[in-house]
PDB file of N, CA, C and O in Angstrom:
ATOM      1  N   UNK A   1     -18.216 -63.454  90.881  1.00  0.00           N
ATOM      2  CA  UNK A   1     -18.197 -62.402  89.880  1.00  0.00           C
ATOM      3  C   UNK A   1     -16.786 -62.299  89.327  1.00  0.00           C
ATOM      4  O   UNK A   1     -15.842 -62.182  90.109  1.00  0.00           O
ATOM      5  N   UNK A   2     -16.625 -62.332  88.176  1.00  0.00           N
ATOM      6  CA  UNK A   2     -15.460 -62.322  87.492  1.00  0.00           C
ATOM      7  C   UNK A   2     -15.362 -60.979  86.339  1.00  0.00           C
ATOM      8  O   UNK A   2     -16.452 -60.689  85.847  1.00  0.00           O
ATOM      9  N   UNK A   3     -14.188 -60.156  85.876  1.00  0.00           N
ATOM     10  CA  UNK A   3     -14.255 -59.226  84.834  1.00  0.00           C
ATOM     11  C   UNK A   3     -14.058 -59.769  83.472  1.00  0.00           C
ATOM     12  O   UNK A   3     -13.908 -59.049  82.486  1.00  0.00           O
ATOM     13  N   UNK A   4     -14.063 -61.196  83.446  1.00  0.00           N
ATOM     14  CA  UNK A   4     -13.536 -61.609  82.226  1.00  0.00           C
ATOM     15  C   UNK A   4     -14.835 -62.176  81.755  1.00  0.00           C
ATOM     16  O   UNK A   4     -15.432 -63.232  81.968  1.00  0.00           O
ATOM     17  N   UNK A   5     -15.125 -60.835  80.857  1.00  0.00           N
ATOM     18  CA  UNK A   5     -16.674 -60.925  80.091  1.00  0.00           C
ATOM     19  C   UNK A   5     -16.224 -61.466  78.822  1.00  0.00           C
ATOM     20  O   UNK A   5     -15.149 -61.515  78.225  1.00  0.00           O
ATOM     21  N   UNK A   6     -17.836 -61.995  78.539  1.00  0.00           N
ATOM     22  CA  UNK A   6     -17.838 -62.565  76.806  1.00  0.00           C
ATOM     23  C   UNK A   6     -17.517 -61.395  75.903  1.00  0.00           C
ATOM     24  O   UNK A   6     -17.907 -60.287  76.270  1.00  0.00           O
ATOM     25  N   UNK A   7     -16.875 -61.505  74.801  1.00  0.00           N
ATOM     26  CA  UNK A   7     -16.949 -60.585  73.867  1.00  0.00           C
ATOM     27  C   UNK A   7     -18.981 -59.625  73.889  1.00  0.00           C
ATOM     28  O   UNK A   7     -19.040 -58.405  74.037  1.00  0.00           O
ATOM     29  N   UNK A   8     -19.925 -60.235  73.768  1.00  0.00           N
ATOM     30  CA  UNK A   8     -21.105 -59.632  73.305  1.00  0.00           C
ATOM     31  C   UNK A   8     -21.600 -58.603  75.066  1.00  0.00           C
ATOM     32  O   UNK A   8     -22.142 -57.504  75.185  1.00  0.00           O
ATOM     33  N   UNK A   9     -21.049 -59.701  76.261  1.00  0.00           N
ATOM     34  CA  UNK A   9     -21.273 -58.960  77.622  1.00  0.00           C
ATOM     35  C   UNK A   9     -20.550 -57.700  77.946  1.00  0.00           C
ATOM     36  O   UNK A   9     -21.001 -56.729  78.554  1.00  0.00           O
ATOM     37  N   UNK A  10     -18.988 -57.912  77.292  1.00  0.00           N
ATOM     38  CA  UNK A  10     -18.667 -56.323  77.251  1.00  0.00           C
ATOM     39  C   UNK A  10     -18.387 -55.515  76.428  1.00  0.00           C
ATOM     40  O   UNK A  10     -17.408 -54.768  76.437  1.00  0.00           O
ATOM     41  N   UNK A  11     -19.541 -55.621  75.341  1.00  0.00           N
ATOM     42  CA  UNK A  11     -20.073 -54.830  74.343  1.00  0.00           C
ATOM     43  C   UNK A  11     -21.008 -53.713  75.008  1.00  0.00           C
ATOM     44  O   UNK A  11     -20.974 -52.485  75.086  1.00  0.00           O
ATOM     45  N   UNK A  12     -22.255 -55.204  75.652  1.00  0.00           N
ATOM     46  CA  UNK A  12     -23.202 -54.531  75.941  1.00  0.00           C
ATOM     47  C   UNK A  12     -22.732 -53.205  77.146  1.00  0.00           C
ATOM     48  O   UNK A  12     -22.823 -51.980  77.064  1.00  0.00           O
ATOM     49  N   UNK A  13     -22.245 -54.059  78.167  1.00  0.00           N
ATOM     50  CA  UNK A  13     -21.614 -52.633  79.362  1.00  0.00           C
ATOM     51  C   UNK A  13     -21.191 -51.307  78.823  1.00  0.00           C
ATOM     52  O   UNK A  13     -21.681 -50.234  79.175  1.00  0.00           O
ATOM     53  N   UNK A  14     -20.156 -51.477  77.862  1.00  0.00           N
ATOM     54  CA  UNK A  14     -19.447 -50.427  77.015  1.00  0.00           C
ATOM     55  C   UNK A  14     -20.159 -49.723  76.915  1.00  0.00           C
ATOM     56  O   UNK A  14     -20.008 -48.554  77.267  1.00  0.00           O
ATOM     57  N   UNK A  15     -21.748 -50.450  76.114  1.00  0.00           N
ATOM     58  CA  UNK A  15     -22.766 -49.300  75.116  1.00  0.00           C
ATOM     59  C   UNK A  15     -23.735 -48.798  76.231  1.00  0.00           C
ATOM     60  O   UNK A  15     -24.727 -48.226  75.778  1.00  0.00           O
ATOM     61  N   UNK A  16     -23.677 -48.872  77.361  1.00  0.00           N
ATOM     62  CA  UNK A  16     -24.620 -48.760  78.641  1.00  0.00           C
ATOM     63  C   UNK A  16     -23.681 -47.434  79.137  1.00  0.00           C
ATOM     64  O   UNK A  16     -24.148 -46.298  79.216  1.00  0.00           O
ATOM     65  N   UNK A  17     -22.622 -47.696  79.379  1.00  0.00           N
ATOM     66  CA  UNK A  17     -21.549 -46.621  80.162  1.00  0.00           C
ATOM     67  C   UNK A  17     -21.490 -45.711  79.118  1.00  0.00           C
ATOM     68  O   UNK A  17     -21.516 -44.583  79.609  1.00  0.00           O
ATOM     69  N   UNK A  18     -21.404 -45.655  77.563  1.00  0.00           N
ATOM     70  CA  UNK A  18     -21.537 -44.588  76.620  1.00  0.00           C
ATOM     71  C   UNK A  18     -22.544 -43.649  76.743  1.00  0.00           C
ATOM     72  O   UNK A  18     -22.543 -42.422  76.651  1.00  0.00           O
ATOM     73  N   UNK A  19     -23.838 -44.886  77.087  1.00  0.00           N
ATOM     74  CA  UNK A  19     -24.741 -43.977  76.561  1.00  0.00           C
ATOM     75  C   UNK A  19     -25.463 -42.755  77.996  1.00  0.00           C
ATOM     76  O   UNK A  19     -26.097 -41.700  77.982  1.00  0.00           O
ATOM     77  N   UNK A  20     -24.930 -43.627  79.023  1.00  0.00           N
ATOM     78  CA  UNK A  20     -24.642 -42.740  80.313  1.00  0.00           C
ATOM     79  C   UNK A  20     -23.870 -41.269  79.937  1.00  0.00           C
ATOM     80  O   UNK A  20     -24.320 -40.173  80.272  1.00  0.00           O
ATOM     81  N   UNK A  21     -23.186 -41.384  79.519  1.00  0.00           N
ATOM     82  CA  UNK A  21     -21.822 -40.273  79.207  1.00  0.00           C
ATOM     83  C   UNK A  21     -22.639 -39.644  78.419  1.00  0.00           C
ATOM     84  O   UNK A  21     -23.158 -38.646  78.919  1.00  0.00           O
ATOM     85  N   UNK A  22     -23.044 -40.005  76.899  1.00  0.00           N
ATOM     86  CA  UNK A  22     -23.336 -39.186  76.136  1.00  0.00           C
ATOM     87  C   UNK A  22     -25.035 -38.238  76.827  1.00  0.00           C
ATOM     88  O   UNK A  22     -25.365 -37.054  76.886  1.00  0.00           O
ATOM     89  N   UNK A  23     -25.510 -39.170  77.111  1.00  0.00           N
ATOM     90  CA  UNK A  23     -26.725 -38.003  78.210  1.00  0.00           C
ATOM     91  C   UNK A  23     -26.235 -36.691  78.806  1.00  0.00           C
ATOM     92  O   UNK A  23     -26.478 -35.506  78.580  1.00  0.00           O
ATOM     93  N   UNK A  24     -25.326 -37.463  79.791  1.00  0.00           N
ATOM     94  CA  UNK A  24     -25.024 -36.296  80.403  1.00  0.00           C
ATOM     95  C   UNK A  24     -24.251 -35.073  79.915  1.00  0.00           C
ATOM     96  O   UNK A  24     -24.113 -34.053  80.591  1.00  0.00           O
ATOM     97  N   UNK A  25     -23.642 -35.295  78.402  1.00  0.00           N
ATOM     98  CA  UNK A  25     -23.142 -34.296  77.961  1.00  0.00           C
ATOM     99  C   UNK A  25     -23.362 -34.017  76.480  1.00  0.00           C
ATOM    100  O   UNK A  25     -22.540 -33.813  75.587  1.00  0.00           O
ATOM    101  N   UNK A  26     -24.864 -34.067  76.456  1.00  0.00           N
ATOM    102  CA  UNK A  26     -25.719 -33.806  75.333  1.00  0.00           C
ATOM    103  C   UNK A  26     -25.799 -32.148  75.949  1.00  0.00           C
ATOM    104  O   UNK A  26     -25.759 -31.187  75.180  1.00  0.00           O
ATOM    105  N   UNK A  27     -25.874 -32.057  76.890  1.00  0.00           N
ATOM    106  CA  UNK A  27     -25.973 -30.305  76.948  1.00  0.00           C
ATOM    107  C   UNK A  27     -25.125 -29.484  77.032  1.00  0.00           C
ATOM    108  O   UNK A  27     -25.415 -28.365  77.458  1.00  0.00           O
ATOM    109  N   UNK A  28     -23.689 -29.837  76.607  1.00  0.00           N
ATOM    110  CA  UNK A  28     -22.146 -29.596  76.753  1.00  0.00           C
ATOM    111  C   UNK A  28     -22.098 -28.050  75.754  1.00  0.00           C
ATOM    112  O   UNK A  28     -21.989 -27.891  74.538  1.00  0.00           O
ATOM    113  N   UNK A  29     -22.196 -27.345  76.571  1.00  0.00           N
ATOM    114  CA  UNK A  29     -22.465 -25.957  75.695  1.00  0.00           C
ATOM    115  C   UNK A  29     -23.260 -25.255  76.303  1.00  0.00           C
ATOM    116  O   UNK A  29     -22.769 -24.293  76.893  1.00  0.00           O
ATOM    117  N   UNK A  30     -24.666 -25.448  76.385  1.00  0.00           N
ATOM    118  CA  UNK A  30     -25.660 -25.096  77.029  1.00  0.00           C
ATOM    119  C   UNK A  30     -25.571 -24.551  78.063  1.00  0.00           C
ATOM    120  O   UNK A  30     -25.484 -23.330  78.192  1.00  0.00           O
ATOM    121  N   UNK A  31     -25.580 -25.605  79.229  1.00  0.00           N
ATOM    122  CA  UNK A  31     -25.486 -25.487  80.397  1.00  0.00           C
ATOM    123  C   UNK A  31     -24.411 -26.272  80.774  1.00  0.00           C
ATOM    124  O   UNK A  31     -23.960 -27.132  80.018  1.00  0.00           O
ATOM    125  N   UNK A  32     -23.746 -25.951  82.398  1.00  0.00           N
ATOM    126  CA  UNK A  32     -22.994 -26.828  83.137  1.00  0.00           C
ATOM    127  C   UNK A  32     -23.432 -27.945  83.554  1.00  0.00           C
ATOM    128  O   UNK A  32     -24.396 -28.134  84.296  1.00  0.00           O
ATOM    129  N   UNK A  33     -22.552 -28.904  82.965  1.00  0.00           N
ATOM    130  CA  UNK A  33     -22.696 -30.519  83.906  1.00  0.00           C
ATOM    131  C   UNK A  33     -23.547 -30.586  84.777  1.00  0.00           C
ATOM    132  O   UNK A  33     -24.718 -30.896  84.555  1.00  0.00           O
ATOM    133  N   UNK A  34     -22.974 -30.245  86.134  1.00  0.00           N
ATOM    134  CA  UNK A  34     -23.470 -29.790  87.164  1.00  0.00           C
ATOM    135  C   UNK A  34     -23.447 -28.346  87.334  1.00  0.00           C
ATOM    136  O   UNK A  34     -22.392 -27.729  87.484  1.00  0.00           O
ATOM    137  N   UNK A  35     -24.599 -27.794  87.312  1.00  0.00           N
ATOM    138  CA  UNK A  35     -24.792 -26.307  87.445  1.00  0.00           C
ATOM    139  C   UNK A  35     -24.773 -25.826  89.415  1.00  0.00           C
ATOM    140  O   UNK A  35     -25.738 -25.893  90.176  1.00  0.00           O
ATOM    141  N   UNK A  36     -23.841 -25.530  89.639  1.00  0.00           N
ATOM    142  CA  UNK A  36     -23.871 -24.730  91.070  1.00  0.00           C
ATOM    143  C   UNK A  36     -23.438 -25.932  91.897  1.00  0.00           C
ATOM    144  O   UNK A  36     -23.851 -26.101  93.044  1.00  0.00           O
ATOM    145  N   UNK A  37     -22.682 -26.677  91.350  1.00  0.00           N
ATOM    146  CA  UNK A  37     -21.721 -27.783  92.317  1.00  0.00           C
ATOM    147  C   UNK A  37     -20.231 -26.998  91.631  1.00  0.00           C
ATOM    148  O   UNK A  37     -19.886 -26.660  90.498  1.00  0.00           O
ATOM    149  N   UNK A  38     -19.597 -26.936  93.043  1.00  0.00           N
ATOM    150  CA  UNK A  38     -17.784 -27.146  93.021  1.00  0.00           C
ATOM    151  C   UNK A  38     -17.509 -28.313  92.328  1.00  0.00           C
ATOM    152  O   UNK A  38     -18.320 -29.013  91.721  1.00  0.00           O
ATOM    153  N   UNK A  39     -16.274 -28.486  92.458  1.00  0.00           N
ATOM    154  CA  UNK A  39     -15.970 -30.282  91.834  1.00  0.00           C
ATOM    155  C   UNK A  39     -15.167 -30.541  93.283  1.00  0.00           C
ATOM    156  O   UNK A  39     -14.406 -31.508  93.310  1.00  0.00           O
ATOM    157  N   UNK A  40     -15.304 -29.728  94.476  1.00  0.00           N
ATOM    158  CA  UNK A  40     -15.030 -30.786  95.725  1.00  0.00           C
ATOM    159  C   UNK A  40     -16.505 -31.115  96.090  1.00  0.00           C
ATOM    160  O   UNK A  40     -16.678 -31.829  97.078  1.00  0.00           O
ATOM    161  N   UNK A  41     -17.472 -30.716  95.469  1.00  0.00           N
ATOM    162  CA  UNK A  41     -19.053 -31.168  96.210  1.00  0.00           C
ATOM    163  C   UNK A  41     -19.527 -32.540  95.373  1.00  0.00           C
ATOM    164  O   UNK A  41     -20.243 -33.479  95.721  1.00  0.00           O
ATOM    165  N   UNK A  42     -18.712 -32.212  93.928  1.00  0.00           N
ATOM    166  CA  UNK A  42     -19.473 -33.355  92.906  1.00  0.00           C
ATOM    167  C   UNK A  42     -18.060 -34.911  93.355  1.00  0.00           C
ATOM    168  O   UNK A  42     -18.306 -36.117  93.359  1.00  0.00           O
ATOM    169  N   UNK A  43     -17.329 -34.544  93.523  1.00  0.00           N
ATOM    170  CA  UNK A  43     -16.673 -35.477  93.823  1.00  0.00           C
ATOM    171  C   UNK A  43     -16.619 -35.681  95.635  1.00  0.00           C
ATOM    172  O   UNK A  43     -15.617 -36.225  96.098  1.00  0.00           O
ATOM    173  N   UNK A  44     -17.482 -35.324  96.373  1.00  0.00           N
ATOM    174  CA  UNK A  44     -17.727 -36.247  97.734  1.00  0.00           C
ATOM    175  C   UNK A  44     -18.785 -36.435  97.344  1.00  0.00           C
ATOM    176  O   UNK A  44     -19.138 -37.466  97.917  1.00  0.00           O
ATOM    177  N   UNK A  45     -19.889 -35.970  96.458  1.00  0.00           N
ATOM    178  CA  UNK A  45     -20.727 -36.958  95.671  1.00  0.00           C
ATOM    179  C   UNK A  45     -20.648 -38.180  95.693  1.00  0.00           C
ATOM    180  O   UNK A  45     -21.431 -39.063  96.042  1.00  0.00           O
ATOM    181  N   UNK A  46     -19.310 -38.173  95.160  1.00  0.00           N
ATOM    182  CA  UNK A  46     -19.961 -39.507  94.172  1.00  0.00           C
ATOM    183  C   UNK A  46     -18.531 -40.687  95.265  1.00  0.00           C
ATOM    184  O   UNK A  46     -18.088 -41.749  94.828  1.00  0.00           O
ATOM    185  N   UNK A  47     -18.274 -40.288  96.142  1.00  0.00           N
ATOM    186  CA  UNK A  47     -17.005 -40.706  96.640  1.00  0.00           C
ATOM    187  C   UNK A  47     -17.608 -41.787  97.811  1.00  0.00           C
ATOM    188  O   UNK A  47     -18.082 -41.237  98.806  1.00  0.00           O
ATOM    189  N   UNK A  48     -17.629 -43.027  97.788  1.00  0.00           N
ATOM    190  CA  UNK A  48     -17.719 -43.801  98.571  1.00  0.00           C
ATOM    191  C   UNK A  48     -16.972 -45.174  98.425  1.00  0.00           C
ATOM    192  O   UNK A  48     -16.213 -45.331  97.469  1.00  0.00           O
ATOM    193  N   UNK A  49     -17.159 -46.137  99.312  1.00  0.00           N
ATOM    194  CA  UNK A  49     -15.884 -47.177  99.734  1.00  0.00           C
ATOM    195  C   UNK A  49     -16.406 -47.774  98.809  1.00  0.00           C
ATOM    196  O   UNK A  49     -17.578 -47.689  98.442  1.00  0.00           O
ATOM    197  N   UNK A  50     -15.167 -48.721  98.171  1.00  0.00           N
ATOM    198  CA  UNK A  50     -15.304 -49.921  97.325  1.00  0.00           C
ATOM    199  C   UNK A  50     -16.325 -51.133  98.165  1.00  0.00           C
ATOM    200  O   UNK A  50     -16.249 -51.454  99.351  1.00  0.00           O
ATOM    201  N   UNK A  51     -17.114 -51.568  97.292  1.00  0.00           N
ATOM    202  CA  UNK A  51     -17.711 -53.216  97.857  1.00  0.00           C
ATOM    203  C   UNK A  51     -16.855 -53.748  97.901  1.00  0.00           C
ATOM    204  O   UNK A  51     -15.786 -53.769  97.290  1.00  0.00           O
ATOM    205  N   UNK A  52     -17.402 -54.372  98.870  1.00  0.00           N
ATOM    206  CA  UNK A  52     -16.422 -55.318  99.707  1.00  0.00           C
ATOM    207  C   UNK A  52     -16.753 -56.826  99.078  1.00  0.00           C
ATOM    208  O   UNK A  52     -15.873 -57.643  98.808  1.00  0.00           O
ATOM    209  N   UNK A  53     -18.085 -57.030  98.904  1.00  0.00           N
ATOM    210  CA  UNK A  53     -19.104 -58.104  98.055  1.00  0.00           C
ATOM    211  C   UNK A  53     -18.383 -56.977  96.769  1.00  0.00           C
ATOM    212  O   UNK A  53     -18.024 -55.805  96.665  1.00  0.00           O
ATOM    213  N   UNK A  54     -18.518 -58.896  95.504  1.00  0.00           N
ATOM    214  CA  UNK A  54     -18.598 -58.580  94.315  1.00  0.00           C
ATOM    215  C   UNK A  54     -19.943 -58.154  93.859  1.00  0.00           C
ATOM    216  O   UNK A  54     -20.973 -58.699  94.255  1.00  0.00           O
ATOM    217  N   UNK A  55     -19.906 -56.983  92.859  1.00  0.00           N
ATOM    218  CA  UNK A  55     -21.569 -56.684  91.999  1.00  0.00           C
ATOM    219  C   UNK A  55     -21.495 -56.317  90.890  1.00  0.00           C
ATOM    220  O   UNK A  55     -20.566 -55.758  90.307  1.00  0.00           O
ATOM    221  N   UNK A  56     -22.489 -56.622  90.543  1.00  0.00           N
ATOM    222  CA  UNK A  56     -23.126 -57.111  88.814  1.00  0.00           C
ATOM    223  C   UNK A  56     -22.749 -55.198  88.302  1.00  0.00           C
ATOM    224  O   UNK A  56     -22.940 -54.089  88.801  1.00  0.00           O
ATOM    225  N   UNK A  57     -22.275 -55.636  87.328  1.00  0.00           N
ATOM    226  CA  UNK A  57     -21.206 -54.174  86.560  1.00  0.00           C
ATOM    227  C   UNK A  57     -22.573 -53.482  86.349  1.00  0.00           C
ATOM    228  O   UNK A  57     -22.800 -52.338  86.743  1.00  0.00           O
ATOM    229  N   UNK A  58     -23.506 -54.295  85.669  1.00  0.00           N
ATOM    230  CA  UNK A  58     -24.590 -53.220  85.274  1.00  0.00           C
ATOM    231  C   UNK A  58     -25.417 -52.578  85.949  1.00  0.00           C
ATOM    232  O   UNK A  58     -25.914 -51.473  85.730  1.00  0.00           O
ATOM    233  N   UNK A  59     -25.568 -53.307  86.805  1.00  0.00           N
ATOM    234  CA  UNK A  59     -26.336 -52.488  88.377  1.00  0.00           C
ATOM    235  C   UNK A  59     -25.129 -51.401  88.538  1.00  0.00           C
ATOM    236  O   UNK A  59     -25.522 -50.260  88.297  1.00  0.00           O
ATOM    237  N   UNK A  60     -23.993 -51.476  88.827  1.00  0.00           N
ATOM    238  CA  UNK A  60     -23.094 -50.506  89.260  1.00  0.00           C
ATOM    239  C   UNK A  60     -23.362 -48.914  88.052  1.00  0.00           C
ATOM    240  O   UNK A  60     -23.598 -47.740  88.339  1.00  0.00           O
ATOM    241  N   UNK A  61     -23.186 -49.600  86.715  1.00  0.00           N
ATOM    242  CA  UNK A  61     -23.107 -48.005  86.042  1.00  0.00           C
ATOM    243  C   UNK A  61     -24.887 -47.556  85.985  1.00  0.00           C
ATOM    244  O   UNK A  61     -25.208 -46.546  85.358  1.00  0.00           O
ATOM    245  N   UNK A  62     -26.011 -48.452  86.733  1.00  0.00           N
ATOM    246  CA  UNK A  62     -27.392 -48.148  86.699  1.00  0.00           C
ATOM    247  C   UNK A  62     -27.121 -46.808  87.773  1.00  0.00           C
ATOM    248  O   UNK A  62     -27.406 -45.674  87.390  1.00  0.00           O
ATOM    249  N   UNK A  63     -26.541 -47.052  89.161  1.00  0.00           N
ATOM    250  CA  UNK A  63     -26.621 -46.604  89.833  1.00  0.00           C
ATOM    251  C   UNK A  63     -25.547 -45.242  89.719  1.00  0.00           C
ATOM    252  O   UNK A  63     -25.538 -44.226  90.415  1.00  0.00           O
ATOM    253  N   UNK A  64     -25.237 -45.376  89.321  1.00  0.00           N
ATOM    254  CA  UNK A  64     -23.901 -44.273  89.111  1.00  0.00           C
ATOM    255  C   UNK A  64     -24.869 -43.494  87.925  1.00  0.00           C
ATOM    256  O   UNK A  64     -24.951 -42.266  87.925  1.00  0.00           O
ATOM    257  N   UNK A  65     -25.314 -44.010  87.304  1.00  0.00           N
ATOM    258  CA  UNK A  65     -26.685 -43.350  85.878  1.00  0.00           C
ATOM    259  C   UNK A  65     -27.238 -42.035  87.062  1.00  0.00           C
ATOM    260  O   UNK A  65     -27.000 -40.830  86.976  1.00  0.00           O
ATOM    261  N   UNK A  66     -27.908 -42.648  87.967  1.00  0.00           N
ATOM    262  CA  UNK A  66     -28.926 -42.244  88.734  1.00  0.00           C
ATOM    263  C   UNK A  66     -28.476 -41.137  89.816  1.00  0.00           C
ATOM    264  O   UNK A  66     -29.151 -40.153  90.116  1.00  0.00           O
ATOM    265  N   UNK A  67     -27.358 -41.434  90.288  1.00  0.00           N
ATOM    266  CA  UNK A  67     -26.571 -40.285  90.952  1.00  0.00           C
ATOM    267  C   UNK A  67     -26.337 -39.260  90.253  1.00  0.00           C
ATOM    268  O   UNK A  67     -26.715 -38.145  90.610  1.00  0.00           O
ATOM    269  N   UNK A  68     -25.489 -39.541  88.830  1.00  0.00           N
ATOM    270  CA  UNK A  68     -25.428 -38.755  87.787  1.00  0.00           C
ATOM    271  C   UNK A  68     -27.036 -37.882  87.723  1.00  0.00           C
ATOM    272  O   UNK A  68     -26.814 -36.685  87.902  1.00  0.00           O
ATOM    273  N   UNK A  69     -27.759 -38.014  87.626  1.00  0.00           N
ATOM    274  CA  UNK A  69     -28.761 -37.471  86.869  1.00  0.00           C
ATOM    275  C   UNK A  69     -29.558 -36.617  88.482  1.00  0.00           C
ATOM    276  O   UNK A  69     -30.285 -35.624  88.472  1.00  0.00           O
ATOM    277  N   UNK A  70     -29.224 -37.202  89.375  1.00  0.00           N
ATOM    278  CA  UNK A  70     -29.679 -37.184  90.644  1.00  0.00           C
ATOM    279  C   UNK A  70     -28.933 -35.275  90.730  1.00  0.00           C
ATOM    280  O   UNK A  70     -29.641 -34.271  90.654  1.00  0.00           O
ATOM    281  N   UNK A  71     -27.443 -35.273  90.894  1.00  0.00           N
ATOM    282  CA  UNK A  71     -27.082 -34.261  91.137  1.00  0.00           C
ATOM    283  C   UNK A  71     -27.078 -33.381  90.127  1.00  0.00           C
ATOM    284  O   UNK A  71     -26.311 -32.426  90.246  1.00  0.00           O
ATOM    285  N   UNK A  72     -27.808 -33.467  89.063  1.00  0.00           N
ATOM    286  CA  UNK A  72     -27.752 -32.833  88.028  1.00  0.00           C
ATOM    287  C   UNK A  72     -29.115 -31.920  88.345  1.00  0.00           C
ATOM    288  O   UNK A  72     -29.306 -30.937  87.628  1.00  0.00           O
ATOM    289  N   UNK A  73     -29.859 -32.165  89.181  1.00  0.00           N
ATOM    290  CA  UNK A  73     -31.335 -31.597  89.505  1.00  0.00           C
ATOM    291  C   UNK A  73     -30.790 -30.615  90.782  1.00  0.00           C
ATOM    292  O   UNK A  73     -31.589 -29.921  91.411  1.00  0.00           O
TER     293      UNK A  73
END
């Protein structure tokens, strides 16, 4: 696994990690991010060890999608 993507491969990531972001703060006004989390609860959330194995970027912001949306419930 290498970070040195094609121009069109880290397009696509970019527009994957945006569109992560922009979800989660389509309700930026509304309601809180996380409604009834501290930010020491949302950050041991999301706080775990680096892989040690290399992994596929897009699985990584899939899963980080899913946590995201996970503690948002």
């Amino acid at each position: 696994m290498t970070l040195d993507f094609q121009s069109e491969q880290l397009r696509d990531l970019l527009y994957q990690a945006s569109d992560i972001v922009v979800r989660l703060y389509a309700d930026i006004g509304k309601k809180p991010i996380y409604h009834g989390k501290s930010p020491s609860e949302v950050r041991d959330y999301f706080e775990e060890p680096l892989p040690v194995e290399p992994q596929d970027v897009s699985s990584l912001l899939e899963r980080w999608r899913t946590k995201s949306l996970r503690l948002r419930h």
